[in-house]
DRENPA-3360 file (N, C-alpha, C; in nm, 2 decimals, always signed):
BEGIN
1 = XXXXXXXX = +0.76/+0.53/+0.56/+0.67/+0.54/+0.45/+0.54/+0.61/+0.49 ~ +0.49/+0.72/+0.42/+0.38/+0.78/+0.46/+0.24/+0.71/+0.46 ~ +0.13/+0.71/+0.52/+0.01/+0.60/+0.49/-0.03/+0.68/+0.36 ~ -0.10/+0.60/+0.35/-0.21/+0.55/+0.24/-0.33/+0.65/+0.22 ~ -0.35/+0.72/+0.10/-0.48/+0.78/+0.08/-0.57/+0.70/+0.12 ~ -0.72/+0.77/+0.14/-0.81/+0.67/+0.20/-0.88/+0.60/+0.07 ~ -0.82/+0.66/-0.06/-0.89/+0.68/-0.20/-0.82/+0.55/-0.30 ~ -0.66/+0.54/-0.24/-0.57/+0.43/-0.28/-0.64/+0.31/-0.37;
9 = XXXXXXXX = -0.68/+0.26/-0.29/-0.70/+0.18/-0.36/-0.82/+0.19/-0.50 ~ -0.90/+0.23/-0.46/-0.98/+0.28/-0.55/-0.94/+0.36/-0.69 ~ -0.80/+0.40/-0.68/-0.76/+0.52/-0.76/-0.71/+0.37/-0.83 ~ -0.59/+0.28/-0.79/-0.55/+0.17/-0.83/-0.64/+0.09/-0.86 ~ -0.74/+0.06/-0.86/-0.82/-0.04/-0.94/-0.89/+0.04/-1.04 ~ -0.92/+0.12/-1.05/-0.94/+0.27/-1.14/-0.85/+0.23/-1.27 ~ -0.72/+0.25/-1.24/-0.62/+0.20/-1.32/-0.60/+0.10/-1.40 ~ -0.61/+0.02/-1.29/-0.56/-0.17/-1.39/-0.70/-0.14/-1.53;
17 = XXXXXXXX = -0.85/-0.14/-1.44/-0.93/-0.14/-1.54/-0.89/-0.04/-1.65 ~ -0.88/+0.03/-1.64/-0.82/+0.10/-1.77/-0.74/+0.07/-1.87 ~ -0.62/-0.01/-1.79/-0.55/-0.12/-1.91/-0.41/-0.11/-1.85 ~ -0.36/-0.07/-1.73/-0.24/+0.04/-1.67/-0.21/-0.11/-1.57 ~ -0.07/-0.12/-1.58/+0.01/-0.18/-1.56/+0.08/-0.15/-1.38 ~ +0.03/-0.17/-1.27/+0.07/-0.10/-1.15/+0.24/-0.15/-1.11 ~ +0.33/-0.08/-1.16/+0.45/-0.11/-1.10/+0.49/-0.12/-1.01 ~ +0.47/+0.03/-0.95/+0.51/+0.03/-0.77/+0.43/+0.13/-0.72;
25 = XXXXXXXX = +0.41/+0.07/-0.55/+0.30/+0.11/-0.48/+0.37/+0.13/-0.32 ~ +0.44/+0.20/-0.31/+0.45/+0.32/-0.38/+0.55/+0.35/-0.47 ~ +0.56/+0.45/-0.55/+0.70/+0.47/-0.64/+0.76/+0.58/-0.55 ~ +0.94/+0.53/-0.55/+1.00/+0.55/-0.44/+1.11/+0.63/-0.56 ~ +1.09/+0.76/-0.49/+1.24/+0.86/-0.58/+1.31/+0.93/-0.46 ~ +1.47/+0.93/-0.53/+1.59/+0.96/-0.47/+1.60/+1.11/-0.47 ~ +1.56/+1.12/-0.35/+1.60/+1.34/-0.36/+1.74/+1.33/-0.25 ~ +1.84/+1.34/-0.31/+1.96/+1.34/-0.22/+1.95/+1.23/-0.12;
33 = XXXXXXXX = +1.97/+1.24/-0.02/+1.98/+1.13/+0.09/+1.84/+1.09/+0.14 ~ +1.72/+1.15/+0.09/+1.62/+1.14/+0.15/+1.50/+1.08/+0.03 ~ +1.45/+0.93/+0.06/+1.36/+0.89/-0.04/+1.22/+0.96/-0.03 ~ +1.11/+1.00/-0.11/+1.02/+1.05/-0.14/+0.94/+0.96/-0.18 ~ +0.82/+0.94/-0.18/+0.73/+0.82/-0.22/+0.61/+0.89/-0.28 ~ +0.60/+0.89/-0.45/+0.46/+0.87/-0.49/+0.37/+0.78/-0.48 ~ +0.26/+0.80/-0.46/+0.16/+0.70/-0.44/+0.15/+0.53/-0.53 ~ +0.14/+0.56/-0.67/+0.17/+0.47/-0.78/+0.28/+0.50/-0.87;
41 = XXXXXXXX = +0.31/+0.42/-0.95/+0.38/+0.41/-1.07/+0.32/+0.34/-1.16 ~ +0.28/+0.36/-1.27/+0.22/+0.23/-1.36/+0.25/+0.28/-1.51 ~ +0.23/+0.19/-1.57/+0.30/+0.18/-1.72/+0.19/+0.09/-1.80 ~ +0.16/+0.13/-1.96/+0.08/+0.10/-2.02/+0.13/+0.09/-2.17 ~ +0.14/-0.09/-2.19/+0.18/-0.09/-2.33/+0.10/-0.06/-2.45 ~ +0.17/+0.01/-2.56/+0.11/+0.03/-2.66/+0.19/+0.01/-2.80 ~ +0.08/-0.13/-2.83/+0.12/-0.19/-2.92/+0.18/-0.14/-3.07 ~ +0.11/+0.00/-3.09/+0.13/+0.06/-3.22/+0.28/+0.16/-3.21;
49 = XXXXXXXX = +0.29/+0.17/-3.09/+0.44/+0.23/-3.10/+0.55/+0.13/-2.99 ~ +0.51/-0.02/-2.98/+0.58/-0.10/-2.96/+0.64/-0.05/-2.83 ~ +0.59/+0.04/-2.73/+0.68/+0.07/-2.64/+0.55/+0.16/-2.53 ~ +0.58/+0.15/-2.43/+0.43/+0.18/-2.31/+0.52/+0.38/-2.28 ~ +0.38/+0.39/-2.23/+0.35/+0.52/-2.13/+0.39/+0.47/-2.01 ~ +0.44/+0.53/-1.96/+0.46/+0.56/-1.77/+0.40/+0.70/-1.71 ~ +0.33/+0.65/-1.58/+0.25/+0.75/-1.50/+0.32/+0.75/-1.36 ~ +0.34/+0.86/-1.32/+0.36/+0.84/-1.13/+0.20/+0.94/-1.13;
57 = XXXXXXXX = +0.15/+0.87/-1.01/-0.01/+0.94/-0.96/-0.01/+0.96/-0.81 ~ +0.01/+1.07/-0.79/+0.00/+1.14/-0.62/-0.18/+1.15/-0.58 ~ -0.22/+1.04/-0.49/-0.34/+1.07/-0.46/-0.39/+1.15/-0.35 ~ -0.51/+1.23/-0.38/-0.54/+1.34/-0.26/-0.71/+1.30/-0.26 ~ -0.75/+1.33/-0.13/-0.91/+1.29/-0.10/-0.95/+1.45/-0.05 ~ -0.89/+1.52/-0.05/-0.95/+1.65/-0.01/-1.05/+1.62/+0.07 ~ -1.06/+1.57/+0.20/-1.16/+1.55/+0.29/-1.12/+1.62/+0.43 ~ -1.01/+1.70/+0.40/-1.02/+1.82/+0.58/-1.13/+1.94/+0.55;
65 = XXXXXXXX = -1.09/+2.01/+0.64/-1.15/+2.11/+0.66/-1.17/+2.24/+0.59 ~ -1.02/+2.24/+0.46/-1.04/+2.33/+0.39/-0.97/+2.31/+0.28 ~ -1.02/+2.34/+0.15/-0.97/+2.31/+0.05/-0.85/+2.35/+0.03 ~ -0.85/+2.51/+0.02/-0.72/+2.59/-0.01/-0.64/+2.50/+0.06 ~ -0.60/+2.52/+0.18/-0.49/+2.42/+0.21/-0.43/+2.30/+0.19 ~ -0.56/+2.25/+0.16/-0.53/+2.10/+0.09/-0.44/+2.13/-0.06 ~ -0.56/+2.21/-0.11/-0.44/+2.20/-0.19/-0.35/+2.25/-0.21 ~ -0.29/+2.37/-0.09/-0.17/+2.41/-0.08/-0.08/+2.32/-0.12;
73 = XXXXXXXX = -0.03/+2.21/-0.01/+0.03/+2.11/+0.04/+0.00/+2.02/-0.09 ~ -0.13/+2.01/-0.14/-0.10/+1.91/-0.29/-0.04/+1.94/-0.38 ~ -0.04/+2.10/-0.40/+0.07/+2.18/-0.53/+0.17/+2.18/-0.51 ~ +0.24/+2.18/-0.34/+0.40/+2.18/-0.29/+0.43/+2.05/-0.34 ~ +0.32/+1.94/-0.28/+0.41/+1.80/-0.31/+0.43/+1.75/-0.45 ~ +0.35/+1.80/-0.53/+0.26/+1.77/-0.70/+0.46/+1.79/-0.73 ~ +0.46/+1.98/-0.76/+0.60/+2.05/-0.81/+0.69/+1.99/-0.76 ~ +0.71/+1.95/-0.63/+0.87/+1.86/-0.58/+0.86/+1.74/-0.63;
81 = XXXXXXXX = +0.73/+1.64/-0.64/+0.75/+1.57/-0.70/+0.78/+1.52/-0.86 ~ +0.73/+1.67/-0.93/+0.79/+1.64/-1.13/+0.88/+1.73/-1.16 ~ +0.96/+1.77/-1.02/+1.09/+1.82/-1.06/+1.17/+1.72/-1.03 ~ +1.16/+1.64/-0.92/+1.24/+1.47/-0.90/+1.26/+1.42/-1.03 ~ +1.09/+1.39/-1.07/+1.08/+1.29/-1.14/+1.17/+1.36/-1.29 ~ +1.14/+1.48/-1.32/+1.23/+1.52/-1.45/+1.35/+1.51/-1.44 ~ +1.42/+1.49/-1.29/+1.58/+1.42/-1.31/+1.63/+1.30/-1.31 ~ +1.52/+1.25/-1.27/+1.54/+1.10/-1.22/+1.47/+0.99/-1.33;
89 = XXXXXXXX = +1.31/+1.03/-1.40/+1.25/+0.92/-1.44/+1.17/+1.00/-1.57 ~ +1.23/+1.11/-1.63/+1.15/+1.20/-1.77/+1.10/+1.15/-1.85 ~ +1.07/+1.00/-1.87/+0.98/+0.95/-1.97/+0.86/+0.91/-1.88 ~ +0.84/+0.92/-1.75/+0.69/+0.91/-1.68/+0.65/+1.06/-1.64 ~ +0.51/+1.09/-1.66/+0.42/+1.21/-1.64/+0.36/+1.14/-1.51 ~ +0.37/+1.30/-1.45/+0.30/+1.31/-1.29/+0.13/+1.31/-1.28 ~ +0.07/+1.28/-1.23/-0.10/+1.32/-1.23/-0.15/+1.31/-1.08 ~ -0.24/+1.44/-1.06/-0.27/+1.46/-0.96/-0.39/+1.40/-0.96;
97 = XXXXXXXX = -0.45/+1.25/-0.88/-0.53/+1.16/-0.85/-0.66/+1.25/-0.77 ~ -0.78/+1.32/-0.84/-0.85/+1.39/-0.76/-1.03/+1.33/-0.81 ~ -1.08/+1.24/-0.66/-1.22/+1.24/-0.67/-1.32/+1.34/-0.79 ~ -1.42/+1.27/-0.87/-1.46/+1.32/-0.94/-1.58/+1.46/-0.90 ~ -1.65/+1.40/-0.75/-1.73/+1.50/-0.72/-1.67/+1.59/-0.64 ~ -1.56/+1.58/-0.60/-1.47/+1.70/-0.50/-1.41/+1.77/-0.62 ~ -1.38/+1.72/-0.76/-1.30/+1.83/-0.84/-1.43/+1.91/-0.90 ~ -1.56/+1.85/-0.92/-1.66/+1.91/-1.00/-1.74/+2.03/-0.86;
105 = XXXXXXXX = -1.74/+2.00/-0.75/-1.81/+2.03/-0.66/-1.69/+2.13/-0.57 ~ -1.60/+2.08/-0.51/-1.53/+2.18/-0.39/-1.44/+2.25/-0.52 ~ -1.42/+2.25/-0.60/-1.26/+2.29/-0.64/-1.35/+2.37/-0.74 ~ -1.32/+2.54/-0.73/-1.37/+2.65/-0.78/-1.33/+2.64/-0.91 ~ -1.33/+2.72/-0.98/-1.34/+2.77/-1.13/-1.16/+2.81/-1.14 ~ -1.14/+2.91/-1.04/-1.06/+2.96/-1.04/-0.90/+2.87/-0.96 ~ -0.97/+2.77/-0.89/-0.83/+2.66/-0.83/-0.84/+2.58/-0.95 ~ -0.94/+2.55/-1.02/-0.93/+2.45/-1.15/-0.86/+2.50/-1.27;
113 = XXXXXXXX = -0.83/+2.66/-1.26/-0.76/+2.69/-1.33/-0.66/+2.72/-1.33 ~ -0.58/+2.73/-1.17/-0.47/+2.76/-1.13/-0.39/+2.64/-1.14 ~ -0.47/+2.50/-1.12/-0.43/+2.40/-1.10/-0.39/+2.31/-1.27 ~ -0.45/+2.34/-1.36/-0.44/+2.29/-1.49/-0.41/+2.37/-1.55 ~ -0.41/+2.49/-1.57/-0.37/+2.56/-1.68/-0.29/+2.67/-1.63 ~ -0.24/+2.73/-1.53/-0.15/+2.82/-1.49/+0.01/+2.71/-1.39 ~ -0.06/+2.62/-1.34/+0.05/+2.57/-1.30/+0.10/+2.42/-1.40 ~ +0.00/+2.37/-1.51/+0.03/+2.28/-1.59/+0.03/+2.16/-1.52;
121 = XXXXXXXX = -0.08/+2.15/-1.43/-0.05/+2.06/-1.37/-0.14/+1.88/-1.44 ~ -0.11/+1.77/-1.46/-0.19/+1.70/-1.53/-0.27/+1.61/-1.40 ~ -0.36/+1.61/-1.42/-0.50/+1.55/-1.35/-0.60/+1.41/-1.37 ~ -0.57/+1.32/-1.28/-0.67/+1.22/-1.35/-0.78/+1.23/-1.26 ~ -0.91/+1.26/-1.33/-1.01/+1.24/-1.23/-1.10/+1.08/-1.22 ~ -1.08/+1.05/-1.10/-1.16/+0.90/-1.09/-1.35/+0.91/-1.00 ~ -1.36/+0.83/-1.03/-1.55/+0.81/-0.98/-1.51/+0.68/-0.83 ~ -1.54/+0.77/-0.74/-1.51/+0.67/-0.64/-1.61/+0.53/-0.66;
129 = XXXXXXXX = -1.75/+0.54/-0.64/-1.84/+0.44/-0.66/-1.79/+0.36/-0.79 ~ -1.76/+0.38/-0.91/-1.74/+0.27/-0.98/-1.63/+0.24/-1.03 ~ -1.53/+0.30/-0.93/-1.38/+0.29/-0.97/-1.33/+0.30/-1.10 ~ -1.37/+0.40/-1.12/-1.33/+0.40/-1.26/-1.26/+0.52/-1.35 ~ -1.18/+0.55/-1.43/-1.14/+0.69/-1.45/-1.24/+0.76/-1.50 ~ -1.27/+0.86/-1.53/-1.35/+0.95/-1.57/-1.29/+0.97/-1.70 ~ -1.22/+1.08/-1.64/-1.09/+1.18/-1.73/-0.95/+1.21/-1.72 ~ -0.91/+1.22/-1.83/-0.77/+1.26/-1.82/-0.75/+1.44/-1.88;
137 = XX = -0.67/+1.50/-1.77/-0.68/+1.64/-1.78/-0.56/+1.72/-1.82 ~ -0.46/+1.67/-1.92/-0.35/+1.67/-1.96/-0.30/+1.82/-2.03;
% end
């Protein structure tokens, strides 16, 4: 099992307060013989259509040395992970778990757009200090 973002928990108590149900920690999907682990799984009832949302959330802290590669490796794992999940679990949406001042501050104009709107990727941004979500980038 791979460790732990340094951000984990933070991202998960982010969560609960928001009203999100934490299933599994990590959420564990079947790619052929070999298991894959998203960071969370959580699910959120809603009463007016009698039936919850499901989220898998891959968390990243972008704290090496260089962004681009970071987020190389976060767009490889993002895409292998919601092509799993579209065989395996298509009623949960993927979100890529990204610090509020590292997406507003390191991540350019132009990765923010490669990242949400050319690659479709969906994004929750959290506030590390008050654990809390920000935004949802859908």
């Amino acid at each position: 099992m791979p460790a732990r973002d340094k951000f984990h928990d933070v991202v998960r108590n982010a969560l609960i307060k928001d009203g999100w149900i934490i299933t599994d920690d990590p959420l564990t999907l079947k790619f052929g013989k070999t298991d894959l682990f998203v960071d969370l799984g959580a699910e959120k009832l809603l009463a007016a259509e009698k039936k919850g949302k499901k989220i898998a959330v891959e968390i990243k802290s972008f704290l090496g040395k260089s962004i681009i590669s970071e987020a190389q490796d976060a767009i490889g794992q993002f895409m292998m992970y919601r092509e799993v999940l579209l065989d395996s679990q298509p009623e949960r949406a993927l979100f890529l778990a990204v610090g509020k001042e590292t997406f507003d501050i390191e991540f350019s104009e132009n990765l923010k757009d490669l990242i949400c709107e050319r690659l479709k990727m969906k994004v929750l941004i959290y506030n590390i200090e008050t654990e809390e979500i920000e935004k949802w980038l859908i």
